[in-house]
C-alpha positions in Angstrom: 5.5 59.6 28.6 8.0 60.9 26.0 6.2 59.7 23.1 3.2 61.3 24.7 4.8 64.9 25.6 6.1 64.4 21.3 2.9 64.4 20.2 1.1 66.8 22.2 4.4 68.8 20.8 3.4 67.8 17.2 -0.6 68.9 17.9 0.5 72.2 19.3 3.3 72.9 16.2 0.4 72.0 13.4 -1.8 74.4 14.9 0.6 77.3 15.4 2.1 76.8 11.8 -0.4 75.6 9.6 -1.3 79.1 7.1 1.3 80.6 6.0 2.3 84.2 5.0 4.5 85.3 2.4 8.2 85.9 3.4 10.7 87.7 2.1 14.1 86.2 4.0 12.5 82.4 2.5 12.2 83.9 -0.7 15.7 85.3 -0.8 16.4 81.8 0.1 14.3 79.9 -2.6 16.0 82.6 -4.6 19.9 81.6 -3.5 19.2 78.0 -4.6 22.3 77.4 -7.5 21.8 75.6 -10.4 25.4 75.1 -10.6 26.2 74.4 -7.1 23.4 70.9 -7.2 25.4 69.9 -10.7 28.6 70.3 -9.0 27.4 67.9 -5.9 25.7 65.4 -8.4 28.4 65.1 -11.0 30.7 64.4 -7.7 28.5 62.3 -5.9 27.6 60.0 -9.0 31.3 59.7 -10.3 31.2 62.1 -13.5 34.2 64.1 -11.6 37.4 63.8 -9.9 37.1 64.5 -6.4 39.6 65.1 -3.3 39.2 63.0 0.0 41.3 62.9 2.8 44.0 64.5 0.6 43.8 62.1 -2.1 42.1 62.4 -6.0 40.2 59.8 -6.7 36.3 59.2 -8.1 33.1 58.0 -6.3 32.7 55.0 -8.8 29.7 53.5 -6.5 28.1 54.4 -3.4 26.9 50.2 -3.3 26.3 49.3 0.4 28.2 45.8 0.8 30.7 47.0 -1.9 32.1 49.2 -0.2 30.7 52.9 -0.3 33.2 54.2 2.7 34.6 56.9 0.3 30.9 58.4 -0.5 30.8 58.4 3.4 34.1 60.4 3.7 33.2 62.9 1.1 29.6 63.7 2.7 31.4 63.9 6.0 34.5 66.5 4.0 31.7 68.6 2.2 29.6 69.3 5.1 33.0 70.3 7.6 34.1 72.4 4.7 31.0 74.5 4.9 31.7 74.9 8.8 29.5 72.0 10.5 31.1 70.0 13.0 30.0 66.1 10.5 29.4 63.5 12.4 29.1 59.9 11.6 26.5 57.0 13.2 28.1 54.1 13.1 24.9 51.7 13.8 26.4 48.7 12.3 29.6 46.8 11.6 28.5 47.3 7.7 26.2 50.4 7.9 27.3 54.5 8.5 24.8 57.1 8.5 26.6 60.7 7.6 25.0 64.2 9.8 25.5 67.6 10.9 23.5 69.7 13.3 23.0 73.8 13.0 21.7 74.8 16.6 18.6 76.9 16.9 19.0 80.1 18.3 15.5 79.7 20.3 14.7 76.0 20.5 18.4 74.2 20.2 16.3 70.5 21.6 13.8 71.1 18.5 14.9 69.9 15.1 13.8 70.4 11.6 15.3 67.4 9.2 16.3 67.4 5.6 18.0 63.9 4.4 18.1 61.4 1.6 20.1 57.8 1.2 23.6 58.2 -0.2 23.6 54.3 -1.0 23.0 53.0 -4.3 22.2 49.7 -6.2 24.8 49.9 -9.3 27.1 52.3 -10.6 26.6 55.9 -11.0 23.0 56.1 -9.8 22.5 59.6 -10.8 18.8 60.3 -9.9 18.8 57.8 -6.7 20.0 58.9 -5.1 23.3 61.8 -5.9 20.4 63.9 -6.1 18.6 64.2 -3.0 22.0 64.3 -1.5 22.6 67.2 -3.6 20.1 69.0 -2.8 20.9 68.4 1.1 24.2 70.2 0.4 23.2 72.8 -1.4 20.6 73.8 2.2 23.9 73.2 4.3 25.7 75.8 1.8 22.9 78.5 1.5 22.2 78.1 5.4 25.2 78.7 6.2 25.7 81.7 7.6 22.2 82.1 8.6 21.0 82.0 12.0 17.0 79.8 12.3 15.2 79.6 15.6 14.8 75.7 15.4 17.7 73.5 15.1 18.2 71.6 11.5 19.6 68.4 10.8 20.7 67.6 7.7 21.3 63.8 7.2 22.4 61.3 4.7 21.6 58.0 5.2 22.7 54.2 4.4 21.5 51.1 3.5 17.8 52.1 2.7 18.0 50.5 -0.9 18.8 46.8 1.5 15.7 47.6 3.6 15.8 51.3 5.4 18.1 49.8 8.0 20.3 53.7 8.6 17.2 55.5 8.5 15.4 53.6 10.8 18.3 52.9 13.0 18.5 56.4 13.4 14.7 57.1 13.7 14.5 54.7 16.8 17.5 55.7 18.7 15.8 58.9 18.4 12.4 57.9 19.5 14.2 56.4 22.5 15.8 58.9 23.2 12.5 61.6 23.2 14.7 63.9 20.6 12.2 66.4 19.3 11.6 65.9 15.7 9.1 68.3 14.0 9.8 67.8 10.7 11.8 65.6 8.2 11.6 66.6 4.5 13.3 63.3 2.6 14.1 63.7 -1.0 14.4 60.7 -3.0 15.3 60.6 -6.8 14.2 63.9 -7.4 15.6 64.6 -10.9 13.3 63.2 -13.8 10.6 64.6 -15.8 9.8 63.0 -18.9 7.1 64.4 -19.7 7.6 67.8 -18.4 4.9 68.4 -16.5 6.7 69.3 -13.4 4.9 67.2 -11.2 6.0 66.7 -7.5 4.9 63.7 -5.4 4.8 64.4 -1.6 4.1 61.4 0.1 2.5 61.5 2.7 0.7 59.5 5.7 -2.0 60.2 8.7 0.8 59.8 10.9 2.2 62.2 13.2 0.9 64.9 11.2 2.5 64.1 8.3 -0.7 65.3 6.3 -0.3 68.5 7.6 3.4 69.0 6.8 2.4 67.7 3.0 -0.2 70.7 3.2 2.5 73.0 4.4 5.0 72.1 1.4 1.9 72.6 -0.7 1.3 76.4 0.5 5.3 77.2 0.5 5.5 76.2 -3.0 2.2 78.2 -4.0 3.4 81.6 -2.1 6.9 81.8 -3.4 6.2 80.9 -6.9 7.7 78.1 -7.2 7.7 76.3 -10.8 6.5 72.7 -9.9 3.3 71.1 -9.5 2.9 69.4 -5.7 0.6 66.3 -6.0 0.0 65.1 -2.1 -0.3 61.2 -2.1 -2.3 59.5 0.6 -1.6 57.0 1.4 2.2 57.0 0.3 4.7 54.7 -0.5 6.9 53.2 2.5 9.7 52.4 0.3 12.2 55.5 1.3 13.7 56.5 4.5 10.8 59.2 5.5 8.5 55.6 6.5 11.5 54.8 9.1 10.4 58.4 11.1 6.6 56.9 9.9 7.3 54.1 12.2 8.5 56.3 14.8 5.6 58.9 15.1 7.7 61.8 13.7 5.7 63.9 11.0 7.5 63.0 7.4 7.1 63.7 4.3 8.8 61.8 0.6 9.6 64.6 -2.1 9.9 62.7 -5.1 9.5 62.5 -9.1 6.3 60.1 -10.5 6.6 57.2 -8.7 2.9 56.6 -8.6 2.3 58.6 -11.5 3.8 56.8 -14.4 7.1 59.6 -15.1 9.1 57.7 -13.1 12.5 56.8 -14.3 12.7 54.0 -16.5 16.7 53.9 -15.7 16.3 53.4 -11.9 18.5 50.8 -10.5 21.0 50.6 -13.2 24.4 52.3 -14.0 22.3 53.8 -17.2 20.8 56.4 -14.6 23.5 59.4 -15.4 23.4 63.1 -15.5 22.5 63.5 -19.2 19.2 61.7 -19.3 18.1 63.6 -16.1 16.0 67.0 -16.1 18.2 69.9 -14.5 14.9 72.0 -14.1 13.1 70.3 -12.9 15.8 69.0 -10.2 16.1 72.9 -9.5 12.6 73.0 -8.8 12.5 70.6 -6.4 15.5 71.3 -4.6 13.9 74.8 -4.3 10.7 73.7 -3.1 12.6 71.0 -0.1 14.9 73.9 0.8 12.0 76.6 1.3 9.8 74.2 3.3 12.9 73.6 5.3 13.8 77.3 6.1 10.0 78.7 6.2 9.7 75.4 9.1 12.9 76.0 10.9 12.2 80.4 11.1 15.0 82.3 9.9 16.3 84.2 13.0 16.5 88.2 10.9 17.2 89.9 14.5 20.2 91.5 13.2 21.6 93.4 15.6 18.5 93.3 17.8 20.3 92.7 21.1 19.1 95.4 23.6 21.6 98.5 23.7 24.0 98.4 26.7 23.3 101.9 27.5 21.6 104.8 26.2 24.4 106.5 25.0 24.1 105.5 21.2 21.3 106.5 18.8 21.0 105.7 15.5 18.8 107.7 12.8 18.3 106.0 8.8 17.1 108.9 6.5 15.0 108.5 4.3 13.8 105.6 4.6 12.1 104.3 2.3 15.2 105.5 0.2 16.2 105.5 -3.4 19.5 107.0 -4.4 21.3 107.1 -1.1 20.2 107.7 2.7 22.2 109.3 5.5 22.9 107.5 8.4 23.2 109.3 11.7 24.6 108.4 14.8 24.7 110.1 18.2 27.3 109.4 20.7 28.0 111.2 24.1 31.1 110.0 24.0 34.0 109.9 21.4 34.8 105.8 21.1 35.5 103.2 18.0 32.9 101.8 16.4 31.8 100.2 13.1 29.4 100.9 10.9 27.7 97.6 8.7 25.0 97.7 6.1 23.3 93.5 6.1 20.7 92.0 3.9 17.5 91.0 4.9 18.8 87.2 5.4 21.3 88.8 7.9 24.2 88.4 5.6 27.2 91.2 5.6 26.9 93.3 2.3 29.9 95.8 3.8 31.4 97.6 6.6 31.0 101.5 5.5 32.6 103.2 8.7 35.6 101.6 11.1 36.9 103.9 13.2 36.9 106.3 15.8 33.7 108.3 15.8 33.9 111.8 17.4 31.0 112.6 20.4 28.0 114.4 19.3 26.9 113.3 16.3 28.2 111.6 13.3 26.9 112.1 9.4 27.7 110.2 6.7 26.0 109.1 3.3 25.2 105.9 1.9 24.6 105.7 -2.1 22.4 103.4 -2.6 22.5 103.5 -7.0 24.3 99.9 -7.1 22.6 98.3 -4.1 19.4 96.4 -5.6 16.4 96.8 -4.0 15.1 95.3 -0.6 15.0 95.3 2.8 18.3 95.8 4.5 19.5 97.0 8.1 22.2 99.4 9.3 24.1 98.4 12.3 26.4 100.6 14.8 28.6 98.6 17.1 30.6 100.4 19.9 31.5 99.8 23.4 28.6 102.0 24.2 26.1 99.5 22.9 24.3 98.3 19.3 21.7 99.9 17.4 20.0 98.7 14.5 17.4 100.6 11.8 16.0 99.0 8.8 16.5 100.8 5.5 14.2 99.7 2.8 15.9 100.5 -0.7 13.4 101.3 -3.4 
């Protein structure tokens, strides 16, 4: 009956999200995605860098299941607590430790959106497979952040897959058995050469669980927001990365990776010659963009700032004009003289800055926002008092 009530989920999600629109909070987000930040995480991750764990410097040399990759484990599980997630580890086997965190939904906290890729490796370094799609993994966690979405993400990092998928799927079937609610799982795997510079992007797919349809999805997110690679769905696709394990388990999945059925594929795979400088930093910006948007535009950005219902009616906000262009004037109506703080957000919900904390008299308030240094968008103005919350959005011109 679980797996039954799953996919009658899985029918009912493809139908409601299947044709998309354009979105300005995701393309803020495809927008947010940092060249520098996904070089950081890959020179760590494939040893080019000193890093700190557990108070000690040392250097990811390997990340070679059976070797001894404990310390790419640890650093996973540091990065992701030091961008505020509560890590956690799944210790399936005396040999084998999957690395996760969980951001809770603010609408559907049992419904869960998955990014992941395998931190294990065959040799040393091992660049492109798999640093990363682990990268890229951290750099989502980073943006997403401070963001509120409506369906709960997991971001994972998986072992053992180059010794047979055996994190992955132990993961996959503990969930099955459990009747978690997977409705997406966007797996990147060696996502970082282009040879030939066409900027192709293999999204492997398979008729199960709907995975076709998630392929399609990536396929439309990547059209809308412009971004600068080339999606080629394949059907059927491989089964040799960790997406098959969720296959196997009749959660929709989907592969994101460079050539492998179309000849660029990277002629250094598997050996300690796969390194930062061969690999195609574009191109690895491209696809981390197009993962990460597919990821946000599936899980809903929650943008309610300051939409909770006022406590009262004593608080009134007015944003004039609006559209603006050189400033606007905010007023506020109180019947009673009280504290309160006055914030200006972006459109993603982030805090751009407090303009007014203080005591604000009864009546009405007045004061004026320049607007010349604020680029343009769509923002909100929020008043918080003891009287209640109001919200207007101000579109800057």
């Amino acid at each position: 009956m679980k797996h039954l009530y799953i996919s009658i989920l899985f029918i009912i999600s493809s139908l409601i999200t299947f044709g998309q629109t354009y979105d300005p909070y995701v393309d803020n987000i495809v927008n947010a995605v940092s060249m520098d930040s996904l070089i950081y995480q890959l020179r760590n991750l494939s040893g080019e860098d000193e890093v700190i764990i557990d108070g000690e410097t040392t250097t990811i040399e390997h990340r070679v299941a059976g070797w001894g990759n404990n310390l790419a484990a640890s650093y996973l599980f540091q990065e992701m607590e030091k961008l505020g997630y509560e890590a956690q580890y799944h210790d399936y086997s005396l040999s084998g430790k999957n690395v996760y965190a969980i951001k809770e939904g603010s609408l559907y906290p049992d419904e869960y959106i998955m990014i992941c890729a395998h931190y294990d490796a065959v040799d040393y370094v091992c660049a492109d497979d798999n640093a990363s799609g682990c990268a890229a993994v951290i750099e989502a966690a980073r943006i997403f952040k401070d963001l509120e979405f409506e369906y709960s993400i997991i971001y994972a990092f998986w072992d053992e897959e180059e010794i047979g998928l055996i994190g992955s799927d132990a993961y996959a079937s503990e969930a099955a058995s459990n009747g978690d609610i997977i409705l997406s799982v966007i797996n990147m795997d060696m996502i970082a050469w282009d040879a030939d510079g066409d900027m192709v992007a293999e999204l492997h797919s398979s008729y199960n669980a709907n995975s076709v349809e998630l392929a399609d999805y990536m396929v439309e997110v990547n059209s809308i927001y412009g971004i600068e690679v080339n999606p080629e769905v394949q059907l059927p696709g491989t089964t040799a990365s960790d997406h098959a394990s969720f296959w196997n388990n009749g959660y929709p999945s989907v592969l994101v990776i460079e050539e492998y059925y179309g000849g660029d594929f990277n002629p250094y795979y598997h050996t300690e010659q796969d390194q930062i400088d061969i690999l195609h930093m574009d191109y690895f910006l491209g696809m981390s963009k197009l993962s990460i948007a597919s990821l946000a535009s599936k899980a809903v950005l929650d943008v309610n700032v300051g939409s909770e219902e006022l406590a009262n009616t004593d608080l009134r906000l007015l944003v004039f004009p609006n559209p603006a262009v050189d400033h606007a004037q905010i007023t506020c109506q109180l019947d009673q003289s009280e504290y309160a703080q006055i914030s200006l957000f972006n459109n993603m919900g982030q805090l751009v800055s407090v303009l007014h904390q203080g005591e604000l008299t009864m009546d009405q308030f007045q004061m004026n926002l320049p607007l010349a240094k604020i680029p343009k968008g769509v923002y909100f103005v929020k008043v918080e008092s003891n009287s209640g919350i109001g919200t207007q959005k101000l579109i800057v011109n």
